[in-house]
C-alpha positions as CSV (number, residue, x, y, z in Angstrom):
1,X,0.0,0.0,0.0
2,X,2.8,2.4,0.7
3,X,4.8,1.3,-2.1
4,X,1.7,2.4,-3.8
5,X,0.7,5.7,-2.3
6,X,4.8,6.5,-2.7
7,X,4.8,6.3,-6.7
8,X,6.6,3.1,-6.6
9,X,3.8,0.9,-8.2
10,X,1.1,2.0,-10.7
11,X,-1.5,-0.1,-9.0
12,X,-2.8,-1.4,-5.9
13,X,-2.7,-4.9,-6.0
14,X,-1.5,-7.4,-3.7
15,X,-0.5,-11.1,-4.5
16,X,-3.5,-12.8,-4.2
17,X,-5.9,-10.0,-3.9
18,X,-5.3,-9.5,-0.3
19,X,-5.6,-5.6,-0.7
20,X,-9.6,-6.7,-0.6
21,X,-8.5,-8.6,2.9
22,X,-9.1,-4.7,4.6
23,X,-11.0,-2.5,5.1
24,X,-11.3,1.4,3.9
25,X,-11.0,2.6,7.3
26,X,-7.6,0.4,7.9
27,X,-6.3,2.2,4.7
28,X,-7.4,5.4,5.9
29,X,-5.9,4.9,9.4
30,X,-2.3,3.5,7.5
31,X,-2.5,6.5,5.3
32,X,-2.8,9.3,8.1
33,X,0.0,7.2,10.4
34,X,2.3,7.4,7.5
35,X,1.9,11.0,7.2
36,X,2.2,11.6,10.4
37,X,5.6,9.7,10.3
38,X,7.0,11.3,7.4
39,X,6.9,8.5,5.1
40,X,4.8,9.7,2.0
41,X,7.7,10.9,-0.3
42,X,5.3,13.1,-2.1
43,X,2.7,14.0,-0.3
44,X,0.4,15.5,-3.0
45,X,0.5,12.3,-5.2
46,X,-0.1,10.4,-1.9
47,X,-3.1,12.0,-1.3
48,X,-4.6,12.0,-4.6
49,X,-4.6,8.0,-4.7
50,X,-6.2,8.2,-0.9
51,X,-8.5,10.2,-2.7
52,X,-9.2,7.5,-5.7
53,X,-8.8,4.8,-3.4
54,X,-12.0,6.3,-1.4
55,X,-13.9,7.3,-4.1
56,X,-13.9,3.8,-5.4
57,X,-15.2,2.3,-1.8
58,X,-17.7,5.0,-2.2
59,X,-16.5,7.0,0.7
């Protein structure tokens, strides 16, 4: 997910579909906890895919 939200991968897709094995919310909190620790390389980009990622659970 990080790798993802960091530019490194162009998708979000685990082996074996486990991205599906969470929930929004655990994304969500994973997402704020990396900001908070200064891991998002680029910030912007980070948050647009949040953004994506929430639109399509229909948050």
């Amino acid at each position: 997910f990080l790798a993802w939200l960091n530019g490194h991968q162009d998708h979000f897709s685990m082996v074996g579909g486990m991205q599906s094995a969470r929930g929004i919310c655990h994304y969500a909190d994973v997402f704020r906890l990396a900001d908070q620790a200064g891991l998002l390389a680029d910030p912007e980009l980070a948050s647009a895919r949040m953004k994506n990622l929430c639109a399509v659970a229909g948050v």
